[in-house]
C-alpha positions as CSV (number, residue, x, y, z in Angstrom):
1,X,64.9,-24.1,30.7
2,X,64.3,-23.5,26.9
3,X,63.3,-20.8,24.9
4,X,60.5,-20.0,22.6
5,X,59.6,-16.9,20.7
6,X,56.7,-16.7,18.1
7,X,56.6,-16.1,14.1
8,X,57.4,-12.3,13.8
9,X,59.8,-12.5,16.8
10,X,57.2,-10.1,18.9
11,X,56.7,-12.4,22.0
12,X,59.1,-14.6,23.6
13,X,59.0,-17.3,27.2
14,X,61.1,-19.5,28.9
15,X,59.4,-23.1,29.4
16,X,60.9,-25.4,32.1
17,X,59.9,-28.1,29.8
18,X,59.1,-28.6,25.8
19,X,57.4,-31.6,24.9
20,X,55.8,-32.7,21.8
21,X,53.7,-35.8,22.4
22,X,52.3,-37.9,19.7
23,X,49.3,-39.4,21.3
24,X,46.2,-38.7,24.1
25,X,47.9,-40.6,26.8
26,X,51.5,-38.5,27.0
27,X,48.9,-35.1,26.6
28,X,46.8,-36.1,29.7
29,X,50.3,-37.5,31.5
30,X,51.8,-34.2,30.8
31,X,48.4,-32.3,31.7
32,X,47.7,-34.3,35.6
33,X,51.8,-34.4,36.4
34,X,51.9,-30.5,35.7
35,X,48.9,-29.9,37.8
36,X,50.1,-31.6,40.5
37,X,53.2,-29.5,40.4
38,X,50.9,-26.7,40.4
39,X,52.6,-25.7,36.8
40,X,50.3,-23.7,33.7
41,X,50.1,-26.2,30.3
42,X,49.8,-24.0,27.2
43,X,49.9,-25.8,23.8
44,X,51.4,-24.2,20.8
45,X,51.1,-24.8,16.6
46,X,53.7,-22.7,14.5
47,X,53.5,-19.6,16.9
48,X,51.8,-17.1,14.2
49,X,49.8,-15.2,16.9
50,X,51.1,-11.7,17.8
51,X,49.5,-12.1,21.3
52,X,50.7,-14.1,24.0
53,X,48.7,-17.3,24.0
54,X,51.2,-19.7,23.9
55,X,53.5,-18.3,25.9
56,X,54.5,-20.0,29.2
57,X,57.6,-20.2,31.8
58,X,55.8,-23.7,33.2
59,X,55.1,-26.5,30.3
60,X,55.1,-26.0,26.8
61,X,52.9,-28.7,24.1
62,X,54.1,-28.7,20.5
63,X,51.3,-30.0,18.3
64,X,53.6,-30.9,15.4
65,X,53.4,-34.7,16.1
66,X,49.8,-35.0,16.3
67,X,48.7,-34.3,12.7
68,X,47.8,-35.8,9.7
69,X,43.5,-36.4,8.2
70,X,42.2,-39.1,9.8
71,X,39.1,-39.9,8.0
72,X,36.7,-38.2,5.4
73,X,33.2,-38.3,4.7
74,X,32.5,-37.7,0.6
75,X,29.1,-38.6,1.3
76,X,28.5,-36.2,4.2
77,X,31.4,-33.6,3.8
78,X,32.9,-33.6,6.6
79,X,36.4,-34.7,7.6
80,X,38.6,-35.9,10.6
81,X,41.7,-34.3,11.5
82,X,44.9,-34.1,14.3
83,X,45.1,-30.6,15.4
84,X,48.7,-29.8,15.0
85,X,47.4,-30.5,11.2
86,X,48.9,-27.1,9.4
87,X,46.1,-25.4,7.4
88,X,48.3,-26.0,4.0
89,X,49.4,-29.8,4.8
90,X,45.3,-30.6,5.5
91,X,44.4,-28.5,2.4
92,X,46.2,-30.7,0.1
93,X,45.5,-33.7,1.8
94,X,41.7,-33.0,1.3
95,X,42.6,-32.1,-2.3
96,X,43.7,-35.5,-3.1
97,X,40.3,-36.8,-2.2
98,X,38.1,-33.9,-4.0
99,X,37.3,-31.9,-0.8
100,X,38.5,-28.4,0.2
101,X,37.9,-26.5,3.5
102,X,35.4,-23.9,2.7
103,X,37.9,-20.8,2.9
104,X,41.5,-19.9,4.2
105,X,43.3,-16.9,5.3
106,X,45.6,-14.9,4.0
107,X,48.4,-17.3,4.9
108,X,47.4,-21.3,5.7
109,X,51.1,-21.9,7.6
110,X,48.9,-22.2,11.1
111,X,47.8,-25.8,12.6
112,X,43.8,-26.1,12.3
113,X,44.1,-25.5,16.0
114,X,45.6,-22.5,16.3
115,X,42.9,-21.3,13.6
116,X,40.2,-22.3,15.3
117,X,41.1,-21.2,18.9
118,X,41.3,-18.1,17.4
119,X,38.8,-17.7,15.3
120,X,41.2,-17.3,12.3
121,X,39.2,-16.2,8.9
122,X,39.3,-15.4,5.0
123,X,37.0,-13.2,3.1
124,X,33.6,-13.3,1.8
125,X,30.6,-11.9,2.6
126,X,28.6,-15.7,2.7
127,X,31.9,-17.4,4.2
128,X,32.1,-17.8,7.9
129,X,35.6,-18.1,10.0
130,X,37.3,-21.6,10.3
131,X,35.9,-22.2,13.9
132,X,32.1,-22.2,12.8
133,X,32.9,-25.1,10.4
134,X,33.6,-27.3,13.4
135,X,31.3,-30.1,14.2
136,X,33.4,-32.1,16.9
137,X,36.7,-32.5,19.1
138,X,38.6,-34.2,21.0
139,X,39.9,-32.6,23.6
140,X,42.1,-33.5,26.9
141,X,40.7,-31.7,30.2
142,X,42.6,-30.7,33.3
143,X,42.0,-33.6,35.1
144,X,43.2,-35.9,32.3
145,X,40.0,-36.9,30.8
146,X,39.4,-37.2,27.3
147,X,36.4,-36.3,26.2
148,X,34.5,-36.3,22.8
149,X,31.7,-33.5,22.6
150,X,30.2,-32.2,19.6
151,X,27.0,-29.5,19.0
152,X,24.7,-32.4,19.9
153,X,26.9,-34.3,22.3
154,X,28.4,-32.4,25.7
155,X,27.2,-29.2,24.0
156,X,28.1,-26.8,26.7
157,X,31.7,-28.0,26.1
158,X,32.3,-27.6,22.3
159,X,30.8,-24.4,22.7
160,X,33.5,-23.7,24.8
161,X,36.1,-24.6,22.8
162,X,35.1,-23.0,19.2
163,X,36.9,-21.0,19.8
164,X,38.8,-21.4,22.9
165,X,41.8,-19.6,23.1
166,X,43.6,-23.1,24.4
167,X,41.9,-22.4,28.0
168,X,39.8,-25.0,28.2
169,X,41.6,-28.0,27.5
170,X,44.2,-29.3,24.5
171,X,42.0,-30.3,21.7
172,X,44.0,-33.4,20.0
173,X,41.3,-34.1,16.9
174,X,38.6,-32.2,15.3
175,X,35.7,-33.2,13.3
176,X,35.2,-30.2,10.0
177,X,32.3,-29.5,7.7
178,X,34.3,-29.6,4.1
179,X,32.7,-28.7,0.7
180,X,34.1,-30.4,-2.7
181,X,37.2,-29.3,-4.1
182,X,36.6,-25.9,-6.2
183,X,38.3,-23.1,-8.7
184,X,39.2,-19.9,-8.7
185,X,39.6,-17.3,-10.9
186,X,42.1,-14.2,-9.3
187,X,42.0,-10.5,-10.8
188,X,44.4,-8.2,-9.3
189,X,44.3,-4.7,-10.1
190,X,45.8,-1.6,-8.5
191,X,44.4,2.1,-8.3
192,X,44.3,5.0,-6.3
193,X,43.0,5.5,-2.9
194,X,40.4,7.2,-3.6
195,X,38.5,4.1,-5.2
196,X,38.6,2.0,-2.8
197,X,35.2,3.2,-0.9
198,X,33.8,5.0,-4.0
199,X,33.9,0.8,-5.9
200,X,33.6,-1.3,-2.6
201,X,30.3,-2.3,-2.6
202,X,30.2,-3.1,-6.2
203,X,33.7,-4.9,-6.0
204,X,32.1,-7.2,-3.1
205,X,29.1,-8.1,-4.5
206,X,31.1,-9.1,-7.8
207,X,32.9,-12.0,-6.5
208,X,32.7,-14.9,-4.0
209,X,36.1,-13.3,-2.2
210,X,37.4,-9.8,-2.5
211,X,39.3,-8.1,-0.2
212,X,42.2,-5.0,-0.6
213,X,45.2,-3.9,0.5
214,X,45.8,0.2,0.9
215,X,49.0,1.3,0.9
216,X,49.5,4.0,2.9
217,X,53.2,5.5,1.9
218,X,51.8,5.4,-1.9
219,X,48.4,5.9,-1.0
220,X,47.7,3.3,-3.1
221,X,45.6,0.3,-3.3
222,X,45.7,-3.3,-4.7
223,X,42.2,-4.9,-5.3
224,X,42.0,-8.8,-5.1
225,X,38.9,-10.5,-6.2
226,X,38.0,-14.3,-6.7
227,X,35.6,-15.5,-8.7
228,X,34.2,-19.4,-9.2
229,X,35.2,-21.0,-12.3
230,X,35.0,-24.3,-14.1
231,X,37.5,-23.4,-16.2
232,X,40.8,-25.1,-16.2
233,X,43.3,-24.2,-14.0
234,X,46.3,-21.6,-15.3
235,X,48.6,-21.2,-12.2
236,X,51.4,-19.6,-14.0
237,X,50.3,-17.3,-16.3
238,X,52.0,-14.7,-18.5
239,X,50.7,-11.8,-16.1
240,X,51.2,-12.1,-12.1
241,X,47.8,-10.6,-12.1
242,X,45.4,-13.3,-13.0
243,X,45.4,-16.7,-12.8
244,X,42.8,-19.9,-11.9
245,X,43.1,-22.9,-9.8
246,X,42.4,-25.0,-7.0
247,X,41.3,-23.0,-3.8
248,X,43.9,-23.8,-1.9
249,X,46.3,-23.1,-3.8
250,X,44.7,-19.6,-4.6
251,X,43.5,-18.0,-1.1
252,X,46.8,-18.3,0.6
253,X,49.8,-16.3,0.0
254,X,53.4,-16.8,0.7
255,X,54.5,-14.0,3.7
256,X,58.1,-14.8,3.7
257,X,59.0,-11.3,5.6
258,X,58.1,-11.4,9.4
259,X,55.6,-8.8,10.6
260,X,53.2,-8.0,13.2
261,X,49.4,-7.4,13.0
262,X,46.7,-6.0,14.7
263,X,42.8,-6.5,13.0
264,X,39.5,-5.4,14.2
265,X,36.3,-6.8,13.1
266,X,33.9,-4.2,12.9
267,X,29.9,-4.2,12.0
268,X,29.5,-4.6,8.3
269,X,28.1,-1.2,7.8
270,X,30.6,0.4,10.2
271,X,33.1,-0.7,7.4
272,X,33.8,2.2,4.7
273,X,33.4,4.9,7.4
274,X,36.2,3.1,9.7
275,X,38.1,2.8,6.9
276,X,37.8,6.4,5.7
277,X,38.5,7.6,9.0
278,X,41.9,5.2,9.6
279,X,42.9,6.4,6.2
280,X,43.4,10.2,7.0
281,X,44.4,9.5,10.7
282,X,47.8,7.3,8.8
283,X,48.1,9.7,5.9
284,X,48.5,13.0,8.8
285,X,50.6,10.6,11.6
286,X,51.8,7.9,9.8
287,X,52.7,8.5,6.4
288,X,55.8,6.0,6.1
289,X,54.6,2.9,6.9
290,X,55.3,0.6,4.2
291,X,53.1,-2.1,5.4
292,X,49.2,-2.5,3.6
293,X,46.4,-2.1,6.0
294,X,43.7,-5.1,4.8
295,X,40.0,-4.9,4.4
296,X,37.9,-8.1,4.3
297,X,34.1,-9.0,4.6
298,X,33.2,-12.4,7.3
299,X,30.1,-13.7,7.7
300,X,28.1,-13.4,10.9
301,X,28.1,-16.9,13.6
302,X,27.1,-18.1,16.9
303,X,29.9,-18.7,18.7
304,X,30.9,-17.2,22.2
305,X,34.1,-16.2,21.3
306,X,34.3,-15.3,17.7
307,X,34.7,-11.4,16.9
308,X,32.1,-12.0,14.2
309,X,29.3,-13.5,17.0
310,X,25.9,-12.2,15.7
311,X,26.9,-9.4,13.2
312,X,28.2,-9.3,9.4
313,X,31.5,-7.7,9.9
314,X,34.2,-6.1,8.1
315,X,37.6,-6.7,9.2
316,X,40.7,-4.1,8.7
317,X,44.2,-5.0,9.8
318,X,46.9,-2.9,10.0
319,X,50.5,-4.5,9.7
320,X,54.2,-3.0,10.7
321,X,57.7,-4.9,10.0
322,X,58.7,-7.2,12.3
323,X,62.1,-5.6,12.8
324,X,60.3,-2.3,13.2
325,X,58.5,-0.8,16.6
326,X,55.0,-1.3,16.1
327,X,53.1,-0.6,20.0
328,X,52.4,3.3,18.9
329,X,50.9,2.8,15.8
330,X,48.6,0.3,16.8
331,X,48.0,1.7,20.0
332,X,46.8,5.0,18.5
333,X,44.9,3.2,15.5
334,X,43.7,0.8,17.7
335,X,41.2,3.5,19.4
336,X,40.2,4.5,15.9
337,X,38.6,0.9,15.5
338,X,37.4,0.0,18.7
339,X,35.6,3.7,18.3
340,X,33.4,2.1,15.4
341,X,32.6,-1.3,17.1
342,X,35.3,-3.2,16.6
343,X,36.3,-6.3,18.3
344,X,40.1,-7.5,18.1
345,X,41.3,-10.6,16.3
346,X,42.7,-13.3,19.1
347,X,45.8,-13.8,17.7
348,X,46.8,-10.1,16.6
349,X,48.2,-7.2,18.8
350,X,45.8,-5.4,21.3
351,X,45.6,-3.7,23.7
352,X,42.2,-4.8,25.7
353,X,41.5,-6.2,29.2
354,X,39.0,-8.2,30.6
355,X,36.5,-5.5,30.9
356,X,37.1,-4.0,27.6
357,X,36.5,-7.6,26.2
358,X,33.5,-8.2,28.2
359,X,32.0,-5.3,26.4
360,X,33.0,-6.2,23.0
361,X,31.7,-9.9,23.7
362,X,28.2,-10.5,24.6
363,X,29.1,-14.3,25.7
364,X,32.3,-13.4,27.4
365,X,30.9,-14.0,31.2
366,X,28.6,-17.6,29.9
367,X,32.8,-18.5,28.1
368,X,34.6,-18.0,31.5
369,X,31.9,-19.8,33.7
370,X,31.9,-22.6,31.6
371,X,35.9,-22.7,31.0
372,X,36.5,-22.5,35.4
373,X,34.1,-25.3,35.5
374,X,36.4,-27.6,33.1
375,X,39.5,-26.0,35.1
376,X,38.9,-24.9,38.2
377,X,42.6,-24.7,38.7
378,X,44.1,-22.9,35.8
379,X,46.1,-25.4,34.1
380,X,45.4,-23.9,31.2
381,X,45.5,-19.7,31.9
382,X,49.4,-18.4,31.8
383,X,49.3,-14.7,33.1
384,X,48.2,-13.4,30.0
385,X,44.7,-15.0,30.1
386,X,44.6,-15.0,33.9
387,X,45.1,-11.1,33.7
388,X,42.2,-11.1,31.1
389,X,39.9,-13.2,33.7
390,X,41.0,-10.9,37.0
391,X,40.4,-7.5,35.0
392,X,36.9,-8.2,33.8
């Protein structure tokens, strides 16, 4: 028996077996023998979820050896790829061919599926999460099959999977809408509190990306903002606070200090009034917290899953140290953003069961029918998804 633990450190398991597999046949080998033992499969990228997907006492998949870009389309924009691909190792692959991924996160260290089971997103009010720009997979069922689906082919599938949580099945390729490489041009600027309602809308509508980070020990903020450019690219420029190039290498940051999260996605308008509201409750209770607490815009999608499904949203995160207790402050700020709508982020901290989520998700009961009927067994469901599925 090994161990594993996640990024931050926050959730930890003992597999009876780690493999890392490098094509379709060892997955579904893996997959059938562990059923037949009557043992849960979860598959795992580079473990930046705060929740406890990929944990497991049974069988453990590393994706690292299946990645790499497959094919791309120029013609047609769209691109094949393994799924233990990291977000920053496809990025520049795609670069080298003058294709980018239509937006990243805040960090782009997580495998294209990890981002996609969980819905994983930037920021921008016309830019959607990283699951709606899926068009096909590959994925290896319970039972061993491998099966191709797409939106037009084994629809009720794909659905299933975009995202999935890694319940349904381990997805070993994916086929992605991609737009042509593009620049950006980043203003950073920092300012009190107060002006981060009293400019927001104007801020947003300036820029294809803007998003801030409130500080609450300062009570301060730091306004980011990303404009298209042709102009050429300046990555090191005199001042920290503005430079231009290539998206990829301008959306991501480097998070070298391990932390936990917890985000909400909230309706659009539901935004600056959430915010307002979380801003007094940490100034009065939690004062000290040196972490920022994030605010980004997502566009709306159709996806079963998604925290965005069917409504603009605003998403705010709130962020404690990894070496630092973190359960009461999200647990009491947590009630703040579920209070205005909210819906939690798959792979950050919370606190919901199956009935709160089935409330928060309109296709949550349509997800699980469809998931039991792909793995009638739970291979796929440790104890943290079962629990999710016997609560609701």
């Amino acid at each position: 028996m090994t161990s594993w633990s996640n990024w931050s450190g926050r959730i930890k398991s003992s597999p009876a077996t780690q493999i890392s597999p490098s094509s379709e046949d060892e997955i579904a080998s893996a997959i059938v023998s562990a059923r037949d033992r009557g043992q849960v499969v979860r598959a795992r990228g580079t473990g930046h979820s705060n929740t406890p997907l990929c944990a497991t006492d049974d069988v453990l998949v590393s994706l690292e050896s299946l990645s790499g870009l497959v094919s791309f389309d120029q013609e047609n924009l769209t691109a094949v790829v393994r799924s233990g691909t990291t977000l920053n190792h496809l990025s520049a692959a795609l670069h080298l061919h003058g294709l980018a991924l239509h937006n990243l996160g805040d960090i782009d260290a997580q495998t294209i599926a990890g981002a996609v089971g969980t819905a994983t997103h930037g920021t921008g009010t016309a830019l959607s999460n990283l699951a709606s720009a899926v068009e096909g997979t590959r994925v290896v069922l319970a039972d061993g099959s491998v099966v191709a689906c797409s939106r037009s082919v084994n629809i009720e599938l794909f659905a299933a999977l975009t995202p999935s949580l890694g319940a349904v099945g381990i997805i070993t390729e994916f086929t992605i809408r991609v737009v042509p490489s593009y620049r950006l041009h980043e203003k950073i600027w920092f300012a009190s509190g107060d002006t981060a309602i009293a400019s927001l809308e104007a801020n947003i509508a300036a820029t294809r990306h803007y998003e801030f980070f409130w500080h609450p020990s300062r009570d301060l903020v730091e306004h980011k903002a990303l404009a298209l450019t042709e102009s050429a690219p300046n990555p090191l420029p005199d001042t920290k606070r503005e430079r231009i190039d290539y998206s990829h290498r301008i959306l991501p940051s480097v998070r070298s200090a391990r932390f936990n999260e917890m985000e909400y996605s909230l309706p659009y308008d539901n935004g600056p009034a959430c915010f307002a509201e979380l801003r007094k409750r940490m100034i009065d209770k939690w004062p000290n917290i040196e972490w920022p607490v994030e605010y980004r815009t997502v566009a709306s999608d159709d996806l079963m899953l998604s925290p965005h499904s069917g409504r603009p949203s605003v998403t705010i995160s709130v962020h404690q140290g990894g070496d630092k207790p973190c359960d009461d402050l999200f647990r009491d700020t947590e009630q703040l953003l579920r209070g205005h709508g909210g819906r939690p982020h798959w792979g950050k901290v919370h606190y919901n069961d199956g009935n709160d989520l089935r409330s928060h998700y309109p296709g949550w009961d349509e997800w699980w029918n469809t998931r039991d009927r792909f793995d009638p067994d739970g291979v796929f469901l440790n104890p943290y998804l079962a629990a999710l599925r016997t609560n609701a």
